[in-house]
Backbone and ligand atoms as CSV (ligand in chain L), in Angstrom:
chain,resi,resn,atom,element,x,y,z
A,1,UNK,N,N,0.849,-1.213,0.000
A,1,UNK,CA,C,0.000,0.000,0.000
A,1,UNK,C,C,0.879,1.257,0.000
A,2,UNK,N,N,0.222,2.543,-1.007
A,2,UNK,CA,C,1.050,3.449,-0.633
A,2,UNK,C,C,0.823,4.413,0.571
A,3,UNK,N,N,2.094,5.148,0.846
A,3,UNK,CA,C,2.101,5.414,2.290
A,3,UNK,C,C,0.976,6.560,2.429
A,4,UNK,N,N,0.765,7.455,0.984
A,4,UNK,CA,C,0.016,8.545,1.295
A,4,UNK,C,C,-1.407,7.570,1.062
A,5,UNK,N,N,-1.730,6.587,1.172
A,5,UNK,CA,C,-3.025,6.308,0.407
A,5,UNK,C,C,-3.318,5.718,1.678
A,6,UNK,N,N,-2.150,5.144,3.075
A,6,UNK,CA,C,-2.791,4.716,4.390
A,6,UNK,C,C,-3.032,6.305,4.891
A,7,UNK,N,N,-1.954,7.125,4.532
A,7,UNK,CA,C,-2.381,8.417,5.624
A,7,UNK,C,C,-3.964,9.556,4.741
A,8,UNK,N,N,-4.469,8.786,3.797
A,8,UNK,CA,C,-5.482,9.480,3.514
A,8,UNK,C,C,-6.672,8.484,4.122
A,9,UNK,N,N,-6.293,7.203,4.672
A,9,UNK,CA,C,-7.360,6.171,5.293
A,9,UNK,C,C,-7.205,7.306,6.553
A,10,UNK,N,N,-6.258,7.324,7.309
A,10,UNK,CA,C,-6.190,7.734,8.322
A,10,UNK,C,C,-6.693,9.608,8.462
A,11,UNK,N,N,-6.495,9.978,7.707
A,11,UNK,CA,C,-7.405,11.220,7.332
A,11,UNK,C,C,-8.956,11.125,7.594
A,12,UNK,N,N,-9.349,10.023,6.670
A,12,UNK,CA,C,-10.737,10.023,6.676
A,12,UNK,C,C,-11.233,9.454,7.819
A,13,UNK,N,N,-10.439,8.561,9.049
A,13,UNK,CA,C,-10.892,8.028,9.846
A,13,UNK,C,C,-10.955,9.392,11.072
A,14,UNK,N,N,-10.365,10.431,10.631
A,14,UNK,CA,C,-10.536,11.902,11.556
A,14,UNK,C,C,-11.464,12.887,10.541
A,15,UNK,N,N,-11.427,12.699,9.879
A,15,UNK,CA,C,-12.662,13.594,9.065
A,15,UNK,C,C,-12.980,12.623,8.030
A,16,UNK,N,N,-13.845,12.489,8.693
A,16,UNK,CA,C,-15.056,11.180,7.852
A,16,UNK,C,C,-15.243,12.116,6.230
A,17,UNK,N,N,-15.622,13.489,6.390
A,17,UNK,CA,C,-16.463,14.210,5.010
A,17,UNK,C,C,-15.382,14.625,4.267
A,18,UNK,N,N,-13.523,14.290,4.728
A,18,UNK,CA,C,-12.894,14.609,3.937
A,18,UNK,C,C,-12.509,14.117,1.979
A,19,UNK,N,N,-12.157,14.899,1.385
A,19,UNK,CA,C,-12.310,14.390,-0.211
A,19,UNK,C,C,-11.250,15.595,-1.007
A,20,UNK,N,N,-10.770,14.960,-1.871
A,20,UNK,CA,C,-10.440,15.233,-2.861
A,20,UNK,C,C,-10.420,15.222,-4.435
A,21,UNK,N,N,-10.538,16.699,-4.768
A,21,UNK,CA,C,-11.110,17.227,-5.666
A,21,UNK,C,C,-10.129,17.901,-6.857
A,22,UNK,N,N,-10.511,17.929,-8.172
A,22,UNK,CA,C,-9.777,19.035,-8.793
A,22,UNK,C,C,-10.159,20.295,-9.212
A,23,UNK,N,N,-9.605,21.155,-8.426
A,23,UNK,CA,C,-9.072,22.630,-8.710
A,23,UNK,C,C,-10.200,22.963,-9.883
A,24,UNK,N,N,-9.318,22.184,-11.023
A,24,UNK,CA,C,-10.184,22.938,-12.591
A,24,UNK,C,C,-11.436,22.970,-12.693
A,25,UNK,N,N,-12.266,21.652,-12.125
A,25,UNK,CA,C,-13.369,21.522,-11.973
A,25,UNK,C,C,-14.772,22.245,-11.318
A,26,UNK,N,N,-14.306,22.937,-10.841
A,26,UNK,CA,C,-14.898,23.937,-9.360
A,26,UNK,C,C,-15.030,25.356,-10.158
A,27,UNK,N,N,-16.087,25.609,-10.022
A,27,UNK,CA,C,-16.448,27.240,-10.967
A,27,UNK,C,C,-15.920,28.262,-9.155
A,28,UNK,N,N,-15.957,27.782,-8.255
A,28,UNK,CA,C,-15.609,28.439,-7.649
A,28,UNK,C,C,-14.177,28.274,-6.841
A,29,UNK,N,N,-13.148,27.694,-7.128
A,29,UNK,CA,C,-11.906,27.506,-7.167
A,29,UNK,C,C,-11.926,28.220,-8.437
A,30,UNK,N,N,-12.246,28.325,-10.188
A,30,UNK,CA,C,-11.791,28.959,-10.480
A,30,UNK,C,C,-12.094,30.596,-10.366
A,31,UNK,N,N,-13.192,30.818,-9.458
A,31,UNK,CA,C,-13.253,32.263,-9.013
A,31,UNK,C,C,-12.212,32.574,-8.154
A,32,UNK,N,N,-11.508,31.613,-7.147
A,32,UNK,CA,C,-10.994,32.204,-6.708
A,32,UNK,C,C,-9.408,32.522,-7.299
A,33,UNK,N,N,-9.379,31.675,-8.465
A,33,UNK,CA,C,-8.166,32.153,-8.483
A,33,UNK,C,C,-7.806,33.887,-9.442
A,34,UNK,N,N,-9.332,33.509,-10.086
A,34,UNK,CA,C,-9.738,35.100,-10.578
A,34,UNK,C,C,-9.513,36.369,-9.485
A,35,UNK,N,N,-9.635,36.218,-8.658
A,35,UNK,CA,C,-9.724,37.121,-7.291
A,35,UNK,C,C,-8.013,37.470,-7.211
A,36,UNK,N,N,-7.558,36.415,-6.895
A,36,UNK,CA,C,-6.240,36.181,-5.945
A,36,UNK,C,C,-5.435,37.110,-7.399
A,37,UNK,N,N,-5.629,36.669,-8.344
A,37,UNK,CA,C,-4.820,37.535,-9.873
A,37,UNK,C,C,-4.946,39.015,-9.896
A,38,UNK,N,N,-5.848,39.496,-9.342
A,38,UNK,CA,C,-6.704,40.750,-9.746
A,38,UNK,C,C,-6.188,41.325,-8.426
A,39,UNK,N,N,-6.124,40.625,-7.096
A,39,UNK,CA,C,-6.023,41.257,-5.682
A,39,UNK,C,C,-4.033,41.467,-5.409
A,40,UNK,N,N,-3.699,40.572,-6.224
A,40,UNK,CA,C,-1.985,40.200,-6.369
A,40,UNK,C,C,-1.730,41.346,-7.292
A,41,UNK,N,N,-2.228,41.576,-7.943
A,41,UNK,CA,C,-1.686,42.442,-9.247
A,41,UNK,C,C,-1.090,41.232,-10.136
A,42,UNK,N,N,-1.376,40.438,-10.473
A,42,UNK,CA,C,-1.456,39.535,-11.050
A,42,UNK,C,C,0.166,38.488,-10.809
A,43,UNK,N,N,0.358,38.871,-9.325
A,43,UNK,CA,C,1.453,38.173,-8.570
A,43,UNK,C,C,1.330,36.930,-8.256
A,44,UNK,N,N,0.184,36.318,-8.353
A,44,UNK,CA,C,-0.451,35.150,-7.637
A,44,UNK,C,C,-1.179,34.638,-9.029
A,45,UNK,N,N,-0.322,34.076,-9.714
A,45,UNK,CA,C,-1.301,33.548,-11.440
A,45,UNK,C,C,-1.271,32.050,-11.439
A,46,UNK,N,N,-0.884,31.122,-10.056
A,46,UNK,CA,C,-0.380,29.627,-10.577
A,46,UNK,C,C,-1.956,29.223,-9.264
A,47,UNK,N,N,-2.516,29.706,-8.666
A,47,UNK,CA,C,-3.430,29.219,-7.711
A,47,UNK,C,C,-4.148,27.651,-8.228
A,48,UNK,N,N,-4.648,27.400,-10.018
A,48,UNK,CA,C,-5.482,26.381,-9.817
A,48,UNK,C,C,-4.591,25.168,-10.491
A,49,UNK,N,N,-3.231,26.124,-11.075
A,49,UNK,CA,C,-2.066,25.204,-11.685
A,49,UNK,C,C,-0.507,24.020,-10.476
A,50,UNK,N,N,-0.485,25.494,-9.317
A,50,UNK,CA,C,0.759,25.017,-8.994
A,50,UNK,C,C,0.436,24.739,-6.592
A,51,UNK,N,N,-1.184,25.501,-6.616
A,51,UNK,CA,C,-1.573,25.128,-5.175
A,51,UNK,C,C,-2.175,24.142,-4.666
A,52,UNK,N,N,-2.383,23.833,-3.533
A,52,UNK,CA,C,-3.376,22.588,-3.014
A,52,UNK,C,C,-4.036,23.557,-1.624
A,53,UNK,N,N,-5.306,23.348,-2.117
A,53,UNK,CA,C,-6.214,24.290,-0.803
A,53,UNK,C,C,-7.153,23.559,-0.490
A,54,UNK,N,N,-7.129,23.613,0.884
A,54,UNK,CA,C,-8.440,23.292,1.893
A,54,UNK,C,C,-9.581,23.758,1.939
A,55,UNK,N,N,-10.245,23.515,1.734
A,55,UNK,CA,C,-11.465,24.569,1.482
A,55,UNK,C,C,-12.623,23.759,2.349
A,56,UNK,N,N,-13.283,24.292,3.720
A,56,UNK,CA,C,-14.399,23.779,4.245
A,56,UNK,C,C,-14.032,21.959,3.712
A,57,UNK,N,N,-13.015,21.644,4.377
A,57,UNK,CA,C,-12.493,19.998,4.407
A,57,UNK,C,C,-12.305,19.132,2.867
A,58,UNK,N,N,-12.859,20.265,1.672
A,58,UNK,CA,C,-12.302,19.817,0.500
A,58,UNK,C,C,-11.020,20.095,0.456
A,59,UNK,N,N,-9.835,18.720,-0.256
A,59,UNK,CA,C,-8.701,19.541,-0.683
A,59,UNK,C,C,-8.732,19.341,-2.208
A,60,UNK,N,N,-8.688,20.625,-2.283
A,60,UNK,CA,C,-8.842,21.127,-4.005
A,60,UNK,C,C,-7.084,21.098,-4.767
A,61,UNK,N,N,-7.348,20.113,-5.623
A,61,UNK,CA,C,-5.817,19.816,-6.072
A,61,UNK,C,C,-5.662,20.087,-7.520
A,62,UNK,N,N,-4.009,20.610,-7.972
A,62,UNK,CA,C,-4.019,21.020,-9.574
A,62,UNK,C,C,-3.629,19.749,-9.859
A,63,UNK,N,N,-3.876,19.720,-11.465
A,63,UNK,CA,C,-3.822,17.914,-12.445
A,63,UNK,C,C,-2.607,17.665,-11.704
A,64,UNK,N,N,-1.425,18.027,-11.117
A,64,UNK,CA,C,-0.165,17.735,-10.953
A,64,UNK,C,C,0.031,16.873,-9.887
A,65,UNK,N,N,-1.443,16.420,-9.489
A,65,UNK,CA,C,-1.625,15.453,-8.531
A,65,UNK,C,C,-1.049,14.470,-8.894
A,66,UNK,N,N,-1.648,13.787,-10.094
A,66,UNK,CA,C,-1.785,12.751,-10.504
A,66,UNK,C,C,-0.346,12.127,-10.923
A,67,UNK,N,N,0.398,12.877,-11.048
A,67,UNK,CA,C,1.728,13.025,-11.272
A,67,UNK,C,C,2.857,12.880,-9.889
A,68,UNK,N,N,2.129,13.147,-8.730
A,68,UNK,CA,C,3.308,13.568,-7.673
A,68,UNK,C,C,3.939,12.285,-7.088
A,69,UNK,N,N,4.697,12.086,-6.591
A,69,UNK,CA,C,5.261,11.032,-5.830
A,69,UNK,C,C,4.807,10.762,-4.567
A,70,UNK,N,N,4.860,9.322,-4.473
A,70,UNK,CA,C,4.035,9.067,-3.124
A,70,UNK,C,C,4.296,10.180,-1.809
A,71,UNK,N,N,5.854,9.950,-1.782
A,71,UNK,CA,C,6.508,10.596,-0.361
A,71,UNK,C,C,6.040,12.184,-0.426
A,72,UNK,N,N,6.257,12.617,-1.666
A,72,UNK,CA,C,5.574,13.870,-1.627
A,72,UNK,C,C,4.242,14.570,-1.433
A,73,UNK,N,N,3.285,13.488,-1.948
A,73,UNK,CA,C,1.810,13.153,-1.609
A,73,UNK,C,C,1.963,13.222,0.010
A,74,UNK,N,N,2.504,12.533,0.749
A,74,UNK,CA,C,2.010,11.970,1.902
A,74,UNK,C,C,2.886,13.903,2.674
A,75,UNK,N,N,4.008,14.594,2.622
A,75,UNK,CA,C,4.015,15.619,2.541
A,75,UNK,C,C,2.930,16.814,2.788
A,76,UNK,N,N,2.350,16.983,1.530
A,76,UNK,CA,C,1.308,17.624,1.377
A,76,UNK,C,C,0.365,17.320,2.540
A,77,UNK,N,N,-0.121,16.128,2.085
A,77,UNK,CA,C,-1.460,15.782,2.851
A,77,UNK,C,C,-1.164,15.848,4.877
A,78,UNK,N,N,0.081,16.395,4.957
A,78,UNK,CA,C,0.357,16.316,6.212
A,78,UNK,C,C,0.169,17.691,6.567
A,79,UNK,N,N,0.774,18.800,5.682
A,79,UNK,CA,C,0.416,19.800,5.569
A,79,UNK,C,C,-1.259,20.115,6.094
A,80,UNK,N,N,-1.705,19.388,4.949
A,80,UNK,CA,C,-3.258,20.187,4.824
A,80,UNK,C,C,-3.974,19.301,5.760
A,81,UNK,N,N,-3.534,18.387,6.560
A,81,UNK,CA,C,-4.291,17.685,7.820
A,81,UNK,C,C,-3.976,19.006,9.312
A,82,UNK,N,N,-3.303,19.838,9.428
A,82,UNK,CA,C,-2.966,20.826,9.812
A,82,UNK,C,C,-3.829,21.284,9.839
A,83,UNK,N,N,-4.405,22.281,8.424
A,83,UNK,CA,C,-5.454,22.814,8.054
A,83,UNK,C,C,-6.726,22.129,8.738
A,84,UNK,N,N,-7.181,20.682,8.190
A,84,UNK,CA,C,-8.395,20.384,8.987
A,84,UNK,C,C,-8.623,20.677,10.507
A,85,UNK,N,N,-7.494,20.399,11.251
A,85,UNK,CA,C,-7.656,20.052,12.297
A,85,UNK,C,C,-7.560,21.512,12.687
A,86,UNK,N,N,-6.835,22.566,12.381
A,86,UNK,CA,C,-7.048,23.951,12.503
A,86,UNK,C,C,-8.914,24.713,12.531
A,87,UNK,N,N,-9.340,24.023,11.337
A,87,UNK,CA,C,-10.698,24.081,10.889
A,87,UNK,C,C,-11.695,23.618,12.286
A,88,UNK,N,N,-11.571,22.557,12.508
A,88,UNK,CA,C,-12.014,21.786,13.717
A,88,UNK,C,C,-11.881,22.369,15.013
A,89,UNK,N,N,-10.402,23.175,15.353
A,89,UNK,CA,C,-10.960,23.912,16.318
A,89,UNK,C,C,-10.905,25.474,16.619
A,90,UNK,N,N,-10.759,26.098,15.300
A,90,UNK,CA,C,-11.659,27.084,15.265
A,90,UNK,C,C,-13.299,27.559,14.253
A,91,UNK,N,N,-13.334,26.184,13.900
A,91,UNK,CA,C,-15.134,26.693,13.677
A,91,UNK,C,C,-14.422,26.931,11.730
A,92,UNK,N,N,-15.717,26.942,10.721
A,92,UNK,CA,C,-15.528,27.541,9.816
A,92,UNK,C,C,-15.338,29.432,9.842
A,93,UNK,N,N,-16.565,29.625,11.072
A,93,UNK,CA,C,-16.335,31.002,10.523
A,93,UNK,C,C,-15.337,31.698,11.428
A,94,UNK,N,N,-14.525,31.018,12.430
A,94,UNK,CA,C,-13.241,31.672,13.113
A,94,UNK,C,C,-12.119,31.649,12.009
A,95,UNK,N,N,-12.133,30.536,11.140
A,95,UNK,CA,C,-10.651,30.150,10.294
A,95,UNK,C,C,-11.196,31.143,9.370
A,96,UNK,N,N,-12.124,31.240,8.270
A,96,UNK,CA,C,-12.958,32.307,7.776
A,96,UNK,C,C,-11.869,33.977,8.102
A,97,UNK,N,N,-12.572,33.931,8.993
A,97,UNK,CA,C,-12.230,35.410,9.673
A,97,UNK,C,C,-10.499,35.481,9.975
A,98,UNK,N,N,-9.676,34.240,10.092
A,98,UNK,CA,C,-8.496,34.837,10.686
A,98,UNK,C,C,-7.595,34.347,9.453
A,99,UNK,N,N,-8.642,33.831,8.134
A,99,UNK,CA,C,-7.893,33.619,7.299
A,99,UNK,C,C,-8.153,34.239,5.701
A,100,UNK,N,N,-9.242,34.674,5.637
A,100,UNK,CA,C,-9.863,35.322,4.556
A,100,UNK,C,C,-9.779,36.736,4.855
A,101,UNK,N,N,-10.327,36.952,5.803
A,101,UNK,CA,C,-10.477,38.231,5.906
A,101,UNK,C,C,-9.592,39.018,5.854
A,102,UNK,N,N,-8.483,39.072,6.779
A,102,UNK,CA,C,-7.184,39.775,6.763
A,102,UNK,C,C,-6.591,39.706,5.176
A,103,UNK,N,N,-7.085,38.835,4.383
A,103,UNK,CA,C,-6.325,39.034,3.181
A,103,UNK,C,C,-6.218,40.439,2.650
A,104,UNK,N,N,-7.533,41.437,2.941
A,104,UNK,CA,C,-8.368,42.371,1.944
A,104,UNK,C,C,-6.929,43.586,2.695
A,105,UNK,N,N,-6.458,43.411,4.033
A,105,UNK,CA,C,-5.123,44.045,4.195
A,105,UNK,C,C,-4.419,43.414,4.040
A,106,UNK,N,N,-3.704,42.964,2.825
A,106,UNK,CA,C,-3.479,42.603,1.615
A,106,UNK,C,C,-1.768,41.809,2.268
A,107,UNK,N,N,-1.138,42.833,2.505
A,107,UNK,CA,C,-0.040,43.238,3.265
A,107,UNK,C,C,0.584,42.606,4.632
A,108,UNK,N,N,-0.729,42.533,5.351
A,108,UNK,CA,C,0.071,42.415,6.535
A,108,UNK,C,C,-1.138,41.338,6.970
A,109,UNK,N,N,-1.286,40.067,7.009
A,109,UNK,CA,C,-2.126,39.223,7.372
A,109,UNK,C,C,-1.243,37.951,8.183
A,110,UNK,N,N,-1.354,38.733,9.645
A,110,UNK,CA,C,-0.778,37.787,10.703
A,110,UNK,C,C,-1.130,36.467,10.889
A,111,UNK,N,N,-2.844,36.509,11.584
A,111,UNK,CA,C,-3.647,35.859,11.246
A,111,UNK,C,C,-3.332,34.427,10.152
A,112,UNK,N,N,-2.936,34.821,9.438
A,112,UNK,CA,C,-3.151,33.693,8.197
A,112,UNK,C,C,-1.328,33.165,8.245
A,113,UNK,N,N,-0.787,34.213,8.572
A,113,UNK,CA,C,0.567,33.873,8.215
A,113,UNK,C,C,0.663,32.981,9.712
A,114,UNK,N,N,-0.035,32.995,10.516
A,114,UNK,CA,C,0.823,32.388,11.648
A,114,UNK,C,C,-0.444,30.760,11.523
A,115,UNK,N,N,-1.887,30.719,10.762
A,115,UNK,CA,C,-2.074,29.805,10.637
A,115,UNK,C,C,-1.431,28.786,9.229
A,116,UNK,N,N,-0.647,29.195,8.548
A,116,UNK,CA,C,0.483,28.552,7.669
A,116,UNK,C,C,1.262,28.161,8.159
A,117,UNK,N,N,1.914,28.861,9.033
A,117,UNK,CA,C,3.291,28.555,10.029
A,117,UNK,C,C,3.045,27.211,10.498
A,118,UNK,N,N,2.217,27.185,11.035
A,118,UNK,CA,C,1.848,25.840,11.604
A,118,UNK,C,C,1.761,24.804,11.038
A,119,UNK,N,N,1.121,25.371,9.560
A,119,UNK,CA,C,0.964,23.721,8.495
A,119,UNK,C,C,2.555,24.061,8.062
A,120,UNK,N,N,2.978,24.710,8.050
A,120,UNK,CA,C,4.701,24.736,7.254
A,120,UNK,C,C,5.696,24.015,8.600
A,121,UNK,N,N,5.266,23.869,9.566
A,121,UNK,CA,C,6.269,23.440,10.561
A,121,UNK,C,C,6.051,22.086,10.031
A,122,UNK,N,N,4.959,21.562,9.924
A,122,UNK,CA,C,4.019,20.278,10.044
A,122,UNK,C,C,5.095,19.785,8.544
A,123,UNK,N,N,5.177,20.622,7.309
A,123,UNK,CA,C,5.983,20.047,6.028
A,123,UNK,C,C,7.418,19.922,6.565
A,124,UNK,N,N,7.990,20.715,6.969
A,124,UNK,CA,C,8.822,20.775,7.572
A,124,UNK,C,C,9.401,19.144,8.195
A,125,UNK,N,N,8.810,18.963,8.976
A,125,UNK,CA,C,8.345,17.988,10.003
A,125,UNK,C,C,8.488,16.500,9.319
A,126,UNK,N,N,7.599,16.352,8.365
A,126,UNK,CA,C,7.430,15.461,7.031
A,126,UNK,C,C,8.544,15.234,6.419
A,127,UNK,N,N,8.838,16.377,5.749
A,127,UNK,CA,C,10.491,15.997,5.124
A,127,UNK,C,C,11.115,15.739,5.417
A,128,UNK,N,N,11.549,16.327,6.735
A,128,UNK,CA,C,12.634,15.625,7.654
A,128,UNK,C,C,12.526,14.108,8.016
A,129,UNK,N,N,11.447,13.846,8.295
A,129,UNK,CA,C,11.198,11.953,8.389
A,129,UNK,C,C,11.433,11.268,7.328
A,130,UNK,N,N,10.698,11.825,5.959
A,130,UNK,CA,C,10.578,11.170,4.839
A,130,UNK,C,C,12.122,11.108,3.664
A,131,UNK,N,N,12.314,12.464,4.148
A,131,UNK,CA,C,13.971,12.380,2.945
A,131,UNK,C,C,15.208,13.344,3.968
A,132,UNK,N,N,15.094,13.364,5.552
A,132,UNK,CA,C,16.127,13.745,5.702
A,132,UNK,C,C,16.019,15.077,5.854
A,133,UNK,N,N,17.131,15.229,7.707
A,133,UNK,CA,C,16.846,16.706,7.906
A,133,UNK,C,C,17.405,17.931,6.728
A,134,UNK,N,N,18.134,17.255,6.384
A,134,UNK,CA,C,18.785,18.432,5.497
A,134,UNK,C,C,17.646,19.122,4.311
A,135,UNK,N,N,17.215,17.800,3.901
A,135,UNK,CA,C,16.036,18.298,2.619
A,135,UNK,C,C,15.110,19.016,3.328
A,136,UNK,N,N,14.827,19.031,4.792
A,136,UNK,CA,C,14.212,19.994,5.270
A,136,UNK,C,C,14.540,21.609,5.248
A,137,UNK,N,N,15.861,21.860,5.674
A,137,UNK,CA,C,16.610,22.309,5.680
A,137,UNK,C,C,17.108,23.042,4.349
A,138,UNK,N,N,16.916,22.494,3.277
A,138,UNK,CA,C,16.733,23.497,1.943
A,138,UNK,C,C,15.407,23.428,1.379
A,139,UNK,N,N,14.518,23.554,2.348
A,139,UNK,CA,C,13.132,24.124,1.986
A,139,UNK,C,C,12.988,25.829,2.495
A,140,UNK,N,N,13.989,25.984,2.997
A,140,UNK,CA,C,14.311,27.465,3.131
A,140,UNK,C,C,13.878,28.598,2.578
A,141,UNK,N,N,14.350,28.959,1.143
A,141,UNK,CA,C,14.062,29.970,0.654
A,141,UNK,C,C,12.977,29.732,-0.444
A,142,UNK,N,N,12.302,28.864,-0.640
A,142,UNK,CA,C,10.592,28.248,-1.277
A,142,UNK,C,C,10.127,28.669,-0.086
A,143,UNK,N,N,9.980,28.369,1.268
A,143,UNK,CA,C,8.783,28.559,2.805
A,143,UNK,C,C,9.222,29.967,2.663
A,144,UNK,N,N,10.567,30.929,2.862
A,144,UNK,CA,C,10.577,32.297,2.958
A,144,UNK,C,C,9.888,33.074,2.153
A,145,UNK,N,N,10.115,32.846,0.908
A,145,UNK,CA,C,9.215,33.355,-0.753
A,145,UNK,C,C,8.131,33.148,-0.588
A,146,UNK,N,N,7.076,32.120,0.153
A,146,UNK,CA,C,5.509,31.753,-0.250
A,146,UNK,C,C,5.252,33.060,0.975
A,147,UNK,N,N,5.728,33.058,2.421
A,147,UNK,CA,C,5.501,34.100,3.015
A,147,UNK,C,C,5.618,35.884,2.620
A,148,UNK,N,N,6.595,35.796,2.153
A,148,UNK,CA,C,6.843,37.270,1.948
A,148,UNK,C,C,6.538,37.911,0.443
A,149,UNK,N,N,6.489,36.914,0.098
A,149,UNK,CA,C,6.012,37.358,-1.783
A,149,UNK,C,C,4.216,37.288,-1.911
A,150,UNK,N,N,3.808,36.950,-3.132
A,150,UNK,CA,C,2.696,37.321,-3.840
A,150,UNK,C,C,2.146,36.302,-3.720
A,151,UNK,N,N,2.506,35.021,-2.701
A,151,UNK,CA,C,2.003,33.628,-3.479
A,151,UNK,C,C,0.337,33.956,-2.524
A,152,UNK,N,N,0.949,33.967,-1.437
A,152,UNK,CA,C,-0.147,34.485,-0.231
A,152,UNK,C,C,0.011,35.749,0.245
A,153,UNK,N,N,-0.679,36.485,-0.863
A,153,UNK,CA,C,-0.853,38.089,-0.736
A,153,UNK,C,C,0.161,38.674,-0.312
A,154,UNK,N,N,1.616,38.616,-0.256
A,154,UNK,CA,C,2.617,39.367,1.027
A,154,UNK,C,C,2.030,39.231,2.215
A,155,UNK,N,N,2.041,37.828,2.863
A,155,UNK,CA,C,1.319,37.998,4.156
A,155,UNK,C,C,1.883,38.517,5.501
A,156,UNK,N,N,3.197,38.249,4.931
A,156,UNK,CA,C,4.089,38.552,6.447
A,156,UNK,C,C,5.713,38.821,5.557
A,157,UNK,N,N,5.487,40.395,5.109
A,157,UNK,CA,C,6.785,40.388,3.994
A,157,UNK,C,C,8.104,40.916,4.672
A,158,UNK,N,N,7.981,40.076,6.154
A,158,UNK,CA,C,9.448,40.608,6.802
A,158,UNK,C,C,10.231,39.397,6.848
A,159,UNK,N,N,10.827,38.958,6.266
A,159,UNK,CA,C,11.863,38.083,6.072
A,159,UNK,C,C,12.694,37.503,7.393
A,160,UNK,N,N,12.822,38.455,7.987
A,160,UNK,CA,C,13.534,37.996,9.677
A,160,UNK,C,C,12.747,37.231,10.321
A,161,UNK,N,N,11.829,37.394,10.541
A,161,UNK,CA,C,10.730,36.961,11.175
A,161,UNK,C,C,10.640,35.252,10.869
A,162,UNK,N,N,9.950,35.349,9.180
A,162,UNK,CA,C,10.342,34.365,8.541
A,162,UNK,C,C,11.504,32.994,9.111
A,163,UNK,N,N,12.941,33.779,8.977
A,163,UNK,CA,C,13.976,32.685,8.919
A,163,UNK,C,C,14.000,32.701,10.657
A,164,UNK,N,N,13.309,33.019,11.352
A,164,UNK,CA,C,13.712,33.365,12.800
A,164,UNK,C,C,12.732,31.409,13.352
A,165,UNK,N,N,11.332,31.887,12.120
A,165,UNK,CA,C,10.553,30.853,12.809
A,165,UNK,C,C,11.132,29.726,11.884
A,166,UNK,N,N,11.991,29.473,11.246
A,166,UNK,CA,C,12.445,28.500,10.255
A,166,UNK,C,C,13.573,28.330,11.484
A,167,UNK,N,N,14.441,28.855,11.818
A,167,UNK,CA,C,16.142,28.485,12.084
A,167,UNK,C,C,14.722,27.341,13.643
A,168,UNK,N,N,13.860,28.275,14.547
A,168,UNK,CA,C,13.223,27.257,16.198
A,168,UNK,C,C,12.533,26.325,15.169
A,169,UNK,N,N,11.997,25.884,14.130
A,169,UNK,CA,C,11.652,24.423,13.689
A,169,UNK,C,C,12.368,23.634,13.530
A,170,UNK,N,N,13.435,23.888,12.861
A,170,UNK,CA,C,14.437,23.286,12.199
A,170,UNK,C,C,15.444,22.920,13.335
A,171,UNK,N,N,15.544,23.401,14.659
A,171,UNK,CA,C,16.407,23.242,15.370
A,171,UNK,C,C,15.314,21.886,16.272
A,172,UNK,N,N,14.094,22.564,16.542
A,172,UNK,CA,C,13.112,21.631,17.550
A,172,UNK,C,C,13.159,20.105,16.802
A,173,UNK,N,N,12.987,19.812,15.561
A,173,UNK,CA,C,13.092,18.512,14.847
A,173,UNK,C,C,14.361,18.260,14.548
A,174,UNK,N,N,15.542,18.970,14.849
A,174,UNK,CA,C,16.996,17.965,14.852
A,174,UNK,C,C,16.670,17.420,16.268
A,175,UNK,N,N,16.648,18.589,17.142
A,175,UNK,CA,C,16.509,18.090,18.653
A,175,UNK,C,C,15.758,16.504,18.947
A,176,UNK,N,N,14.279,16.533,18.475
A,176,UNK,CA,C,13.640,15.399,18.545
A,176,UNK,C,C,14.276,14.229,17.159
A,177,UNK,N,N,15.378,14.926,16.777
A,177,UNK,CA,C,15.532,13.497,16.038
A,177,UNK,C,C,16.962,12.460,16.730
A,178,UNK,N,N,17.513,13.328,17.733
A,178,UNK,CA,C,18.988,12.912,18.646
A,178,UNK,C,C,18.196,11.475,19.202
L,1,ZN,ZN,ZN,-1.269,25.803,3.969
C-alpha cells in the first residue's frame, strides 16, 4: 500500500467528510483564483495550476496530482491535515475570519501567516522523516518566498521573522531526532 493512500485512510478516519477534488473543476476555485490575480496584481497567477487548498475539508488539487510522488503526496497531505484540524478547532467562521479576511489588508495578514506557520512546521516535520533533515533544511528559501512574496498576498513580507521561525523548527526537529 502506498504510504500517502494509508495516511489518507487515516485522514478520513478523523474527518469522515474529507475528499479530494480538482481545482479545474470547481467554478468556484476557479473564481478564486480570478480574485487572488486581480487582488496580487497579477502576482499570484499559478493558484489552480501550482496550489493545493483546503477549502471547508475539501482539498482542491491542480492535475499535478496525478503526477506527484508518493513521499511527496504523503508531505502535502500532512500539511493540509494541519489545516483540517485547525478548521475543527476554530469553527468555519473563526478560520474564515483569521484567514480570509485579513487578506483584503493585503499586506500584513498575521492571522493567516501564523495559521500557515503551523501547516509549514508540520511540512517541515514530514520531510525531515521522509527524505532527511537536510532536505528539510533546503526548503528554506521556497517557505521564505511563499511568506513574503505574492504567493499568499505578502502575508508577512518581513523576512527575519520568517527565517527566525524557520532556524526554532528546524532546530526543535533535529533536537527530537537525537
Ligand atoms: Zn497551507
Amino acid at each position: 500500500m502506498l504510504l500517502s493512500d494509508a495516511l489518507i485512510a487515516d485522514i478520513l478516519a478523523e474527518f469522515p467528510s474529507f475528499r479530494i477534488r480538482y481545482k479545474r473543476t470547481s467554478w468556484l476555485q476557479r473564481s478564486i483564483h480570478v480574485a487572488l490575480l486581480v487582488l496580487t496584481f497579477g502576482g499570484q497567477r499559478s493558484y489552480l495550476t501550482g496550489y493545493y487548498t483546503v477549502l471547508f475539508g475539501t482539498l482542491w488539487v491542480p492535475a499535478a496530482w496525478d503526477t506527484l510522488p508518493d513521499r511527496d503526496r504523503v508531505i502535502l497531505l500532512r500539511h493540509e491535515r494541519v489545516h483540517l484540524r485547525q478548521r475543527r478547532r476554530m469553527g468555519d467562521l473563526g478560520i474564515t475570519i483569521v484567514y480570509l479576511i485579513p487578506f483584503l489588508p493585503i499586506f500584513l495578514a498575521y492571522g493567516r501567516a501564523r495559521i500557515e506557520w503551523e501547516a509549514y512546521t508540520e511540512t517541515l516535520r514530514a520531510t525531515a522523516e521522509l527524505y532527511g533533515i537536510d532536505a528539510a533544511r533546503a526548503l528554506r528559501p521556497m517557505i521564505v518566498k511563499r511568506f513574503v512574496g505574492a504567493d499568499y498576498g505578502w502575508m508577512w513580507p518581513f523576512p527575519k521573522t520568517i527565517h527566525r521561525w524557520f532556524d526554532a523548527a528546524i532546530d526543535d526537529i533535529a533536537r527530537r531526532d537525537q
